[in-house]
PDB file of the backbone (N, CA, C, O) and the ligand in Angstrom, with CONECT records:
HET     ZN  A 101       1
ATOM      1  N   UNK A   1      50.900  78.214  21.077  1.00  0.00           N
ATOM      2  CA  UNK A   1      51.186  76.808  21.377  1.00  0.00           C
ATOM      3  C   UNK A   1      50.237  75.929  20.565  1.00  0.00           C
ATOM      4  O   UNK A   1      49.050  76.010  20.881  1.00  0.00           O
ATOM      5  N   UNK A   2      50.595  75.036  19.488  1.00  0.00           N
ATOM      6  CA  UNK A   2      50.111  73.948  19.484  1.00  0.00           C
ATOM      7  C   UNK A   2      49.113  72.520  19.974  1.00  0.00           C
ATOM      8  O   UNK A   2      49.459  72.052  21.058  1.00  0.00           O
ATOM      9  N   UNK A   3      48.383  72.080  19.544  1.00  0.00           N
ATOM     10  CA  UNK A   3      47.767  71.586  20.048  1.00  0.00           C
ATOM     11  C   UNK A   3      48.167  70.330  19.945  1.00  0.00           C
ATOM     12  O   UNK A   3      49.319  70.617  19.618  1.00  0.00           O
ATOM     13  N   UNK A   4      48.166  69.045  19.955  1.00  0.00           N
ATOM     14  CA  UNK A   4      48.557  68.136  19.521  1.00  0.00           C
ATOM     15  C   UNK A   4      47.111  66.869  19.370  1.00  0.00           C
ATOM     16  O   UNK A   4      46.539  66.474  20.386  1.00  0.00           O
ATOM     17  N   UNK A   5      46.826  66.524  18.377  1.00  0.00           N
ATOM     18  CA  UNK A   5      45.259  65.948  18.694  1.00  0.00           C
ATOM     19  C   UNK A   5      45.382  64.614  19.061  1.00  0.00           C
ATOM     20  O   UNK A   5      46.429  64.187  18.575  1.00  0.00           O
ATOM     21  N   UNK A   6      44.667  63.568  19.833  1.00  0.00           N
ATOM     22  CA  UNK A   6      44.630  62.277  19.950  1.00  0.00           C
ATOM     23  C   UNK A   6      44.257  61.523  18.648  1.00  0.00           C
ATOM     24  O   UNK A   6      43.171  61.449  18.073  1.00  0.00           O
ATOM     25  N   UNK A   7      45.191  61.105  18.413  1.00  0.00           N
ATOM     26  CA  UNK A   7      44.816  59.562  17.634  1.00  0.00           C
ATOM     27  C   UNK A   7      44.171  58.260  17.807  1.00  0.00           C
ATOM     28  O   UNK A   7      44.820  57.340  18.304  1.00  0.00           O
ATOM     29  N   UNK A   8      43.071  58.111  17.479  1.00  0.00           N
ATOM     30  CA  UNK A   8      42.244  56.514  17.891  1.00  0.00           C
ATOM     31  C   UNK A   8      41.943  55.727  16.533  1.00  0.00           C
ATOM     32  O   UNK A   8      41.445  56.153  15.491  1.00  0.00           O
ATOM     33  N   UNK A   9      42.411  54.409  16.875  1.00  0.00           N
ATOM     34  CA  UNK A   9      41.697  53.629  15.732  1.00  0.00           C
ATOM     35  C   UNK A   9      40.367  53.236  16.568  1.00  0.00           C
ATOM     36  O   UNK A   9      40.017  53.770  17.620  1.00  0.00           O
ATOM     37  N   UNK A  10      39.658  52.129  15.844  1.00  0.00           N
ATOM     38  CA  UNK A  10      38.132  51.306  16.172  1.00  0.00           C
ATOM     39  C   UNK A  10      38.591  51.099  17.736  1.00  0.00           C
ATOM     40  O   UNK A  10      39.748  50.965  18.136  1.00  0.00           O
ATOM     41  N   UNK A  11      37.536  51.107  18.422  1.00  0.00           N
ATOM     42  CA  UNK A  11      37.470  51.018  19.837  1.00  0.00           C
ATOM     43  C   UNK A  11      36.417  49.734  19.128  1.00  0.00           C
ATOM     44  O   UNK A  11      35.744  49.810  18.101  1.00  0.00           O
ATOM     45  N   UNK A  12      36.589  48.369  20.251  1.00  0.00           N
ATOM     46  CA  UNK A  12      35.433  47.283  20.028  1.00  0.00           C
ATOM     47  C   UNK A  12      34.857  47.894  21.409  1.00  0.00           C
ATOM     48  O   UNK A  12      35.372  48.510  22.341  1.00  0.00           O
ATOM     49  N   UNK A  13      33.434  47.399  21.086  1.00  0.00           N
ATOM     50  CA  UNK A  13      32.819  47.421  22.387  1.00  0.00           C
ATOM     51  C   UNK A  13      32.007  45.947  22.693  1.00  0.00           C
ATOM     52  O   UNK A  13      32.495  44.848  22.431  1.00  0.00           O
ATOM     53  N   UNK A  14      30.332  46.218  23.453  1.00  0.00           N
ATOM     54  CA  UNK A  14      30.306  44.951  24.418  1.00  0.00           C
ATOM     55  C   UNK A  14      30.065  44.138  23.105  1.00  0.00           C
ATOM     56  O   UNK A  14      30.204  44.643  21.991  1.00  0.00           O
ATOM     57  N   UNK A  15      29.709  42.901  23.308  1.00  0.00           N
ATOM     58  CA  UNK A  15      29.413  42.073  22.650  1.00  0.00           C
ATOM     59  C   UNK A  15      27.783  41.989  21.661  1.00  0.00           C
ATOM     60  O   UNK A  15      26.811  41.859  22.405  1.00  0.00           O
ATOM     61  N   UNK A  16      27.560  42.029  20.666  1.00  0.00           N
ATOM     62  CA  UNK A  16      25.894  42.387  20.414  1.00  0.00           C
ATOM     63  C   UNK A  16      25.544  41.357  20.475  1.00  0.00           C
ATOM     64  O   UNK A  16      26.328  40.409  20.516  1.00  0.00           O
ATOM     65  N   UNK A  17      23.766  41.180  20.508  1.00  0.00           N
ATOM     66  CA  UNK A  17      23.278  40.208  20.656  1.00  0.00           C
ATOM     67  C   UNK A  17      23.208  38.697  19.946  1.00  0.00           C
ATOM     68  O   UNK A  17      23.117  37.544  20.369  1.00  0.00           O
ATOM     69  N   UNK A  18      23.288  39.244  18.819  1.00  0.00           N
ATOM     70  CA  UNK A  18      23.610  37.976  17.957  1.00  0.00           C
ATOM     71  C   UNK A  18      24.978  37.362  17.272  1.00  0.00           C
ATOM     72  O   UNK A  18      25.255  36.737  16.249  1.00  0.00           O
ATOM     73  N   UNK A  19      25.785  37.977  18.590  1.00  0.00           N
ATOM     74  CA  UNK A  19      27.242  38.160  18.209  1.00  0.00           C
ATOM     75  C   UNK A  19      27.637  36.170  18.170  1.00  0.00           C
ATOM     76  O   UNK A  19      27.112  35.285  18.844  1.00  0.00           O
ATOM     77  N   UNK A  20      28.458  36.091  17.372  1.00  0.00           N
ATOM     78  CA  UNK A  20      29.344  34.585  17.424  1.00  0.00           C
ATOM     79  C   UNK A  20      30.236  34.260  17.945  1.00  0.00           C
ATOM     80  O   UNK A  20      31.134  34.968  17.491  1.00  0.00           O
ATOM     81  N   UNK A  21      30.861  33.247  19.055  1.00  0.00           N
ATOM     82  CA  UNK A  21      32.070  33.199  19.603  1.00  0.00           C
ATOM     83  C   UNK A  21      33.033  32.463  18.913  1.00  0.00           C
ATOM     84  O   UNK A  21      32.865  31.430  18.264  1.00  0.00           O
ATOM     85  N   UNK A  22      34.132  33.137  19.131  1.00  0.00           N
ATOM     86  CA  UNK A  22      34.976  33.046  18.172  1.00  0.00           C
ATOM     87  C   UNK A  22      36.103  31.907  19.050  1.00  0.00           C
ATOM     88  O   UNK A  22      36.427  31.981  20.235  1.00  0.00           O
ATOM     89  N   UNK A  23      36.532  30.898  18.048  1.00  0.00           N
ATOM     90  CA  UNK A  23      37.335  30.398  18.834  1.00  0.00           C
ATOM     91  C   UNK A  23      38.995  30.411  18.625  1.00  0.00           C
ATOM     92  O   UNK A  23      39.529  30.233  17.530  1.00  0.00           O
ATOM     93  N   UNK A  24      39.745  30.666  19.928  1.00  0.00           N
ATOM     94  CA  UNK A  24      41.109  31.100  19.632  1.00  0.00           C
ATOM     95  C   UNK A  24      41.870  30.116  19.501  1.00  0.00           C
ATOM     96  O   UNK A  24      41.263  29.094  19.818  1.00  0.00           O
ATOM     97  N   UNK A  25      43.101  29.881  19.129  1.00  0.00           N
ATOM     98  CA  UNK A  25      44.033  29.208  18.948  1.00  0.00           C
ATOM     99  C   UNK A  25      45.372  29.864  19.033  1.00  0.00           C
ATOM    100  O   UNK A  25      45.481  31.088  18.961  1.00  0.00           O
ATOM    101  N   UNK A  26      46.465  29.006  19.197  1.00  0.00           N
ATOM    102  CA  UNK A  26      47.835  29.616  19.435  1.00  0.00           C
ATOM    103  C   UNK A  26      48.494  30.244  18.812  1.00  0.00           C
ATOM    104  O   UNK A  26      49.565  29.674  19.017  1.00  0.00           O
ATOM    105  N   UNK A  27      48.775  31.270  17.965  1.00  0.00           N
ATOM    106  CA  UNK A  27      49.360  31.887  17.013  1.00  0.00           C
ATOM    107  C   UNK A  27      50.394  30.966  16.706  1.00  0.00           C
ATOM    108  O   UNK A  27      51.070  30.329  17.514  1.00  0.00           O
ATOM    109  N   UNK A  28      50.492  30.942  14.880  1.00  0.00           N
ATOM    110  CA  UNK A  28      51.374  29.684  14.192  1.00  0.00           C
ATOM    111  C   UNK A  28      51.658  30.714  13.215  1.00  0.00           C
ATOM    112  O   UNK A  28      51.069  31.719  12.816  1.00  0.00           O
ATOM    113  N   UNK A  29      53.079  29.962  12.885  1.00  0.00           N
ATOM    114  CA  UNK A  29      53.546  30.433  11.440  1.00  0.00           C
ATOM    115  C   UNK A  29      52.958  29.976  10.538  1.00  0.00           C
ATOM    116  O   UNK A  29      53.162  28.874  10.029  1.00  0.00           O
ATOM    117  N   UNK A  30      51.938  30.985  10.145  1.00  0.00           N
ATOM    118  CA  UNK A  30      51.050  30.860   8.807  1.00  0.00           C
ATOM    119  C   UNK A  30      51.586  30.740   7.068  1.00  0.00           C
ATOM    120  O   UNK A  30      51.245  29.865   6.272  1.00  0.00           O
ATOM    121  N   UNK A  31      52.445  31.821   6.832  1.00  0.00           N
ATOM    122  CA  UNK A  31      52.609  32.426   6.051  1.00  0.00           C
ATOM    123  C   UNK A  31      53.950  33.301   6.304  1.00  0.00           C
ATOM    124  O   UNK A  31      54.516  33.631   7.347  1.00  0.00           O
ATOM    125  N   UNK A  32      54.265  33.570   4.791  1.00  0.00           N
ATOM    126  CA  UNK A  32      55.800  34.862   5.591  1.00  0.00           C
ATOM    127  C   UNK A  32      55.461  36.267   5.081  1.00  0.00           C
ATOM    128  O   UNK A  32      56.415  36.978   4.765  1.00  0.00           O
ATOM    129  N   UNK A  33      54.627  36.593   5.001  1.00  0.00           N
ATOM    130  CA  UNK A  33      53.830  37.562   5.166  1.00  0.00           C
ATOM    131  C   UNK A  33      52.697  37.964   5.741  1.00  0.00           C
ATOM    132  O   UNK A  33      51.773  37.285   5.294  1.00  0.00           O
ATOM    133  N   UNK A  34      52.278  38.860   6.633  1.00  0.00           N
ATOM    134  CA  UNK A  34      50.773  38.913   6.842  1.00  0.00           C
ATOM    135  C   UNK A  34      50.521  40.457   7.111  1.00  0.00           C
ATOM    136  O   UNK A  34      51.229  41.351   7.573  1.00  0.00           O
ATOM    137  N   UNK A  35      49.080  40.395   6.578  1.00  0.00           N
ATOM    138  CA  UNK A  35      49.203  41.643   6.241  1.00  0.00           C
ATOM    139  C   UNK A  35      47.868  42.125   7.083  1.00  0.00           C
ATOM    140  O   UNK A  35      46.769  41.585   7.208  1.00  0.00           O
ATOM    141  N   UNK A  36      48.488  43.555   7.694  1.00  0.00           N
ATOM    142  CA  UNK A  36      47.079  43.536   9.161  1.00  0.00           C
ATOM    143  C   UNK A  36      46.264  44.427   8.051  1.00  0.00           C
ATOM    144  O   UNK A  36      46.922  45.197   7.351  1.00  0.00           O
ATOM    145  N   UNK A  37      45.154  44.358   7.916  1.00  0.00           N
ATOM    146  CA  UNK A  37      44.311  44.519   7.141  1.00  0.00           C
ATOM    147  C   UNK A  37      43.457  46.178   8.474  1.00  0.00           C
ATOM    148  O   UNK A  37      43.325  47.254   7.892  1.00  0.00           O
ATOM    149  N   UNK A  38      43.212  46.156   9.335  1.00  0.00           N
ATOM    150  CA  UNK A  38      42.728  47.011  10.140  1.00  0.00           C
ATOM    151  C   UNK A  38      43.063  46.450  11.901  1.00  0.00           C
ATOM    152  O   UNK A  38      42.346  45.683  12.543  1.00  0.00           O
ATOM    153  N   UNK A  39      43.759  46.804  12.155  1.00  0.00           N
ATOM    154  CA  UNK A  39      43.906  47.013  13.609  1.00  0.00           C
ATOM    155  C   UNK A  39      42.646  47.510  14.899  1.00  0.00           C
ATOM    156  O   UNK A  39      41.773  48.259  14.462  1.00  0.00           O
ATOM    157  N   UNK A  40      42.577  47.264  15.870  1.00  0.00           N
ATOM    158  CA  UNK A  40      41.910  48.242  16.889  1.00  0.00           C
ATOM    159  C   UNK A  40      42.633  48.755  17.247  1.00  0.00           C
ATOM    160  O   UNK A  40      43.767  48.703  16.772  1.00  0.00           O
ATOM    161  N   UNK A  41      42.145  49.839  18.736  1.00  0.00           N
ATOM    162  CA  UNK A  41      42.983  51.122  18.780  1.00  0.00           C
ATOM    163  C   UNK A  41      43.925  50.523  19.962  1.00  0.00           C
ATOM    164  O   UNK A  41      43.817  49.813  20.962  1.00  0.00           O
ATOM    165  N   UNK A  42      45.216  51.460  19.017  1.00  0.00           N
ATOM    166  CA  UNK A  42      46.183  51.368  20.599  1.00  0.00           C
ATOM    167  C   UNK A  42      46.360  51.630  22.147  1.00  0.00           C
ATOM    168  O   UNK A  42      47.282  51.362  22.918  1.00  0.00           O
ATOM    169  N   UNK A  43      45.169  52.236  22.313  1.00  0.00           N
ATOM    170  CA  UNK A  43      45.077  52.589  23.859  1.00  0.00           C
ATOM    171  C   UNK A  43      44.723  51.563  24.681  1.00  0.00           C
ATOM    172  O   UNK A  43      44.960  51.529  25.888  1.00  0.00           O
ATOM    173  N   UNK A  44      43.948  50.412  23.813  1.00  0.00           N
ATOM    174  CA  UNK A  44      43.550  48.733  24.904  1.00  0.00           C
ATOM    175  C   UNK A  44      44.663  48.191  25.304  1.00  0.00           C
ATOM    176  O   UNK A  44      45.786  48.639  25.075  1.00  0.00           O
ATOM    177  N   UNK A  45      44.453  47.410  25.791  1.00  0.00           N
ATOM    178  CA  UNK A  45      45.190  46.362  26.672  1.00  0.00           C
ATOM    179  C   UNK A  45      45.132  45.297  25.830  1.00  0.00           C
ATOM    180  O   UNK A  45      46.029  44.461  25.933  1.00  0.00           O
ATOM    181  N   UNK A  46      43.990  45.087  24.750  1.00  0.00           N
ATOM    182  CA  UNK A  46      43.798  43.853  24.133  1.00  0.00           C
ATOM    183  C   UNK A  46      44.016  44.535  22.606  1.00  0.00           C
ATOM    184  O   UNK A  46      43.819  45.740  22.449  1.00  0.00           O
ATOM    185  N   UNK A  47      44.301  43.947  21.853  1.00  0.00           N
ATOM    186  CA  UNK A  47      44.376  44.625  20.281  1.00  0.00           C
ATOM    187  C   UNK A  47      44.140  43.437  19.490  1.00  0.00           C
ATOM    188  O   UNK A  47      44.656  42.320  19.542  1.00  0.00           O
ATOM    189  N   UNK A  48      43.125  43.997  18.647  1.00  0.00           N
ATOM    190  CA  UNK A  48      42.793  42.659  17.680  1.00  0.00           C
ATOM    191  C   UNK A  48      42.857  43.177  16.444  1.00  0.00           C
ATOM    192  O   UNK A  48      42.244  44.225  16.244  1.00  0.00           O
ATOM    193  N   UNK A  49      43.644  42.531  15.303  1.00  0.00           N
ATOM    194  CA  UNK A  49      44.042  42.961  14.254  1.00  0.00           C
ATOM    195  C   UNK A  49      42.779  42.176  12.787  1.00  0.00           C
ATOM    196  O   UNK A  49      42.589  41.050  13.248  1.00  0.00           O
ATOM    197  N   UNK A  50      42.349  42.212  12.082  1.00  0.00           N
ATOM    198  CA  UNK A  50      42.167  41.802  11.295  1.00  0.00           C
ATOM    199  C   UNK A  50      43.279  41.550  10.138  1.00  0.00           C
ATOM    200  O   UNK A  50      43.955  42.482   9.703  1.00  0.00           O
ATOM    201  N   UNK A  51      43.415  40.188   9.665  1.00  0.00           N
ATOM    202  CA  UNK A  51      44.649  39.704   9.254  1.00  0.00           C
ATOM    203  C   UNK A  51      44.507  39.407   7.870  1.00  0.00           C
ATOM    204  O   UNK A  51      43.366  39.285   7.426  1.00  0.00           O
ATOM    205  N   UNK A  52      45.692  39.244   6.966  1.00  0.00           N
ATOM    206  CA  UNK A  52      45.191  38.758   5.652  1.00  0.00           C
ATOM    207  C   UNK A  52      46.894  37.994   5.276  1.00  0.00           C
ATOM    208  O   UNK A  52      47.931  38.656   5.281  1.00  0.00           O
ATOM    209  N   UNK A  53      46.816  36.440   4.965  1.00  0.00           N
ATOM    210  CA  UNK A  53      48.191  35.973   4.662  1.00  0.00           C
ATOM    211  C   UNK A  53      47.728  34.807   3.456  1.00  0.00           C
ATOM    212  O   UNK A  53      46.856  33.989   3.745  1.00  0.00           O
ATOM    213  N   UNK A  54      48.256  34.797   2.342  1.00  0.00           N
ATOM    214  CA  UNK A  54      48.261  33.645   2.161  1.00  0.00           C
ATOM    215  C   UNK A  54      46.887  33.420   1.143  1.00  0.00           C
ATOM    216  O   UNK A  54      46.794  32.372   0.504  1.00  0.00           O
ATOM    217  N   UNK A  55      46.182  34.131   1.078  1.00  0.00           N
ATOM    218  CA  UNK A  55      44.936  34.143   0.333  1.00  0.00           C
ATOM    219  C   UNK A  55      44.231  33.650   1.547  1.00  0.00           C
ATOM    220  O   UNK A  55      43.539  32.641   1.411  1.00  0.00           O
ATOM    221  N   UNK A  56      44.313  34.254   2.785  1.00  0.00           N
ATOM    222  CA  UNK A  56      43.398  33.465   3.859  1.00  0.00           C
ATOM    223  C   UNK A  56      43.214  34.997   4.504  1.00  0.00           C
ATOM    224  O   UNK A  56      44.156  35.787   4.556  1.00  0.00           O
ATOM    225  N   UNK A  57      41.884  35.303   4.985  1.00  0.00           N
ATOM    226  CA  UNK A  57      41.663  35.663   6.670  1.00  0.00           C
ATOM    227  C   UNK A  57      41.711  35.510   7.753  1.00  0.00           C
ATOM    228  O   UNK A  57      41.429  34.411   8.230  1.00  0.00           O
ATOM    229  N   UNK A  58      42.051  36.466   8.454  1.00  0.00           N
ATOM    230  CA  UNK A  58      41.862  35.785  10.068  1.00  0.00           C
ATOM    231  C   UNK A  58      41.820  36.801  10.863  1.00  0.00           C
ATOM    232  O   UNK A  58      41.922  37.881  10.282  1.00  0.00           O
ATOM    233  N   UNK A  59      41.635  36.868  12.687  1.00  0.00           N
ATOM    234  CA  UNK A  59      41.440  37.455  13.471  1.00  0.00           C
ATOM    235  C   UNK A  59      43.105  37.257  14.335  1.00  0.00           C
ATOM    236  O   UNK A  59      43.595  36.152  14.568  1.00  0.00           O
ATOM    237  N   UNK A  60      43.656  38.371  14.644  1.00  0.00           N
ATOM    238  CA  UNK A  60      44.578  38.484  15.628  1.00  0.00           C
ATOM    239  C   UNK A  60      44.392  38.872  16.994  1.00  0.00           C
ATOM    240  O   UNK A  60      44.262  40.086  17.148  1.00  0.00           O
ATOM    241  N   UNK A  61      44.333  37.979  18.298  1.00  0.00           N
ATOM    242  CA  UNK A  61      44.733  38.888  19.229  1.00  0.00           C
ATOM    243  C   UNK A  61      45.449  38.980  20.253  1.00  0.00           C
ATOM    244  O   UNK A  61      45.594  38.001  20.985  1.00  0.00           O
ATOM    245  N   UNK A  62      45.875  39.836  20.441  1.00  0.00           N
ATOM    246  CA  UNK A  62      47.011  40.376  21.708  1.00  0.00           C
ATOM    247  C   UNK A  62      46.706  40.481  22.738  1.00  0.00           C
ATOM    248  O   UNK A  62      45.779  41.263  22.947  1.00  0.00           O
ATOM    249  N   UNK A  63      47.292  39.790  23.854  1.00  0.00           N
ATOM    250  CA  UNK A  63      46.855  40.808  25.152  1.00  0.00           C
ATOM    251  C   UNK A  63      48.533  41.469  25.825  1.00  0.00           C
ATOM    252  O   UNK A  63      49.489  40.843  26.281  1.00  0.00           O
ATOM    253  N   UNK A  64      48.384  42.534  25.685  1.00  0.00           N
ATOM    254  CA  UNK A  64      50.123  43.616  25.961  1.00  0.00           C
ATOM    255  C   UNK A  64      50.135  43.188  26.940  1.00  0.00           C
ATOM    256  O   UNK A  64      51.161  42.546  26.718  1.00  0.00           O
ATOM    257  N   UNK A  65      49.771  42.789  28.484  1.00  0.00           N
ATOM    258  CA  UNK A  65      49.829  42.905  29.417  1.00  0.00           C
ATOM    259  C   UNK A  65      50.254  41.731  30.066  1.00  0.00           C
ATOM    260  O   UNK A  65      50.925  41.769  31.097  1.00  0.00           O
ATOM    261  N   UNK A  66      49.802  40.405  29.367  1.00  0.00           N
ATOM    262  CA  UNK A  66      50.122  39.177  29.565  1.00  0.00           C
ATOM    263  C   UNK A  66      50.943  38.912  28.511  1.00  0.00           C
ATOM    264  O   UNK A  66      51.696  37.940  28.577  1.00  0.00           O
ATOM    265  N   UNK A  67      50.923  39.613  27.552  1.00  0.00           N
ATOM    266  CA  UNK A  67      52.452  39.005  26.504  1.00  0.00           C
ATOM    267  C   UNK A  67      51.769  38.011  26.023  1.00  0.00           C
ATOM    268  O   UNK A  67      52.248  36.924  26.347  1.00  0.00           O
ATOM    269  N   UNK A  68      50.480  37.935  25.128  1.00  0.00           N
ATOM    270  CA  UNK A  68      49.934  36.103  24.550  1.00  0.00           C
ATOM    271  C   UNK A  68      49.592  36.834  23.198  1.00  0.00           C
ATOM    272  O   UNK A  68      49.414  38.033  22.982  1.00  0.00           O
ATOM    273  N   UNK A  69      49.552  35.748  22.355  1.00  0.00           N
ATOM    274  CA  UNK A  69      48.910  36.467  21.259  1.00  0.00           C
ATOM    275  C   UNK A  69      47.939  34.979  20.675  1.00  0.00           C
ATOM    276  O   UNK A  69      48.375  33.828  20.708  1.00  0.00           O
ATOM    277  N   UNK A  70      46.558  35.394  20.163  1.00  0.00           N
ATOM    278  CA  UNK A  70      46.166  34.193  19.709  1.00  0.00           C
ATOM    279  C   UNK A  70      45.353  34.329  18.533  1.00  0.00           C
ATOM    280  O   UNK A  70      44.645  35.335  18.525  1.00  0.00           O
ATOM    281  N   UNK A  71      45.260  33.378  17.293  1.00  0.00           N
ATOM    282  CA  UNK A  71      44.827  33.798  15.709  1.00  0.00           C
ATOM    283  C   UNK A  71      43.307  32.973  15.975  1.00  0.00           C
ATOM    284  O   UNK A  71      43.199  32.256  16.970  1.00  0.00           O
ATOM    285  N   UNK A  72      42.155  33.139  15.008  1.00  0.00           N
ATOM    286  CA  UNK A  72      41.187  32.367  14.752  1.00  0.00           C
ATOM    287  C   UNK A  72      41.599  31.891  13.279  1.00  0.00           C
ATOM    288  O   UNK A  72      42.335  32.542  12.538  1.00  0.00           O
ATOM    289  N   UNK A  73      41.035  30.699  12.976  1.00  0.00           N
ATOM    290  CA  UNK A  73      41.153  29.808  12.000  1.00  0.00           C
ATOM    291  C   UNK A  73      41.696  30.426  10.660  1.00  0.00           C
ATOM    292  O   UNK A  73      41.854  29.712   9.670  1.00  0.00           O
TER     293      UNK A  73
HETATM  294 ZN    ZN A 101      41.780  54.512  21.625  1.00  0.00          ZN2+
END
């Protein structure tokens, strides 16, 4: 029998000390492309994508559970 192995992307964890707060906004049609540059892992509840559209960066995030999604600048 086979094994089948778990798959994980980046797990975030707590916040570090000299961490920056980030501020969210409503997800907008940016661009007609965007391109997730690195994801976190699918097992959260929350998933935050690192984004790339447009010659711009940004932060994506999801929450699956509440159905919201919200971009930083
Ligand atoms: Zn995981």
């Amino acid at each position: 029998m086979t094994e089948i192995p778990d798959f994980h992307g980046p797990h975030f964890g707590p916040p570090q000390a000299d961490h920056v707060k980030l501020t969210w906004y409503e997800a907008t049609y940016r661009a007609r492309w965007i391109r997730v540059v690195s994801p976190s892992c699918e097992c959260n509840r929350t998933l935050y994508e690192l984004c790339a559209a447009g010659g711009q960066g940004f932060v994506r995030r999801t929450d699956r559970t509440e159905g919201t999604t919200h971009e930083t600048a």
